[in-house]
N, C-alpha and C positions, 0 to 999 in steps of 0.2 A: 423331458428329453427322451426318446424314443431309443430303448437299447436293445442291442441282438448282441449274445453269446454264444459261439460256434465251441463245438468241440469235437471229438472222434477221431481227428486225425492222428496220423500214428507214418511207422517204416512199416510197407510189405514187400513183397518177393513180388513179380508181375505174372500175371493171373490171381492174386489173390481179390479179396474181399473187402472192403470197408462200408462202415455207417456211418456218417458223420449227419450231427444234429445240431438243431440253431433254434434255441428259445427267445422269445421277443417279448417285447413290455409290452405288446399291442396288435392285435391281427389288423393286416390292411389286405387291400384288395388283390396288389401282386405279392407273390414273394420267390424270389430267386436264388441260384446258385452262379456264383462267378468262381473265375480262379486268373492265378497272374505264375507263372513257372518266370524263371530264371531270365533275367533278360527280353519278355515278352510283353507284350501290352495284356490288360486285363481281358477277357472275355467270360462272354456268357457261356454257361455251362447246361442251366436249365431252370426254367420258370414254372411258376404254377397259379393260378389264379385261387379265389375263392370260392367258387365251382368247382374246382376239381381238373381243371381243364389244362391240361400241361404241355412244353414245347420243348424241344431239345436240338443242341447245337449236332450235326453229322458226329462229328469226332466221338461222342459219345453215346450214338442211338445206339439201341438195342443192352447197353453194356450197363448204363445210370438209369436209375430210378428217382423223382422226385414226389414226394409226398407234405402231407401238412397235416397235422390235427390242430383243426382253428377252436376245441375247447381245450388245449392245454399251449395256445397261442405258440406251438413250435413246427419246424421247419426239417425234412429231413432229406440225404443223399443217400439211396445204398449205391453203392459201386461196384460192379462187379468185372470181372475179365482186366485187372487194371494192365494197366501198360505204363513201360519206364516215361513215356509222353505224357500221362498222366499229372507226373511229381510238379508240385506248385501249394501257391497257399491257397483254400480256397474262404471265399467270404460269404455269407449270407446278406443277403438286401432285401428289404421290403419297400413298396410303395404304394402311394395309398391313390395312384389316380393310374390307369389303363390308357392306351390309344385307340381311338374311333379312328375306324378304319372303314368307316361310311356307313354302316350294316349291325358293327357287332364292337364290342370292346375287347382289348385281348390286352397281354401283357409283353412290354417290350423288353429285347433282350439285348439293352444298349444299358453302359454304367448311368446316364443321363436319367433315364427312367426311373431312378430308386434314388428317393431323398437319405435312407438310412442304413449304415451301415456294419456288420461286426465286425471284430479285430481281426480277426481270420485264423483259420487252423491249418499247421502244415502236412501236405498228403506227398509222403516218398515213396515212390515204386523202385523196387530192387531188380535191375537185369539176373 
């Protein structure tokens, strides 16, 4: 059975900083960031392929970073510029199959896409 262990999360002040990191028993093809705040449905946060090739939800372009080192099979978020909108748990997912999208494969950034999941880490932003 396929595990992802999240961790990093922590309370910051808004503006501040975090890294949070997600080690897998297995590199697959996608691997992603979700998060779920208070009361909200989960969404995607930001994906990355085995290429290198990564996509990010508006809310946090320019501010998150998503990266992978696929020889230490982990997964990682920096975050920067947080905001109190921020605060939620987030989870790591991996999946091992992309969508063709006629042309090319890519990685989707819907819960449905990722067979596997971590427990998730919680990220508090302080006003």
């Amino acid at each position: 059975q396929e595990q992802l262990a999240e961790s990093g999360g922590d309370t910051v002040q808004a503006g501040g900083s975090l890294k949070l990191s997600c080690v897998a028993s297995v590199n697959t093809y996608c691997m992603a960031w979700f998060r779920q705040g208070p009361g909200t449905e989960r969404e995607g946060v930001a994906v990355i392929d085995s290429y290198g090739v990564t996509s990010y939800a508006d809310s946090v372009k320019g501010r998150f970073t998503i990266s992978r080192d696929k020889s230490k099979n982990s997964l990682y978020l920096q975050m920067n510029s947080l905001k109190p909108e921020d605060t939620a748990m987030y989870y790591c997912a991996a999946g091992r199959v992309g969508r063709w999208n006629g042309s090319s494969w890519y990685c989707g950034g819907t819960s449905d896409d990722y067979e596997y999941w971590g427990q998730g880490t919680q990220v508090t932003v302080s006003s």
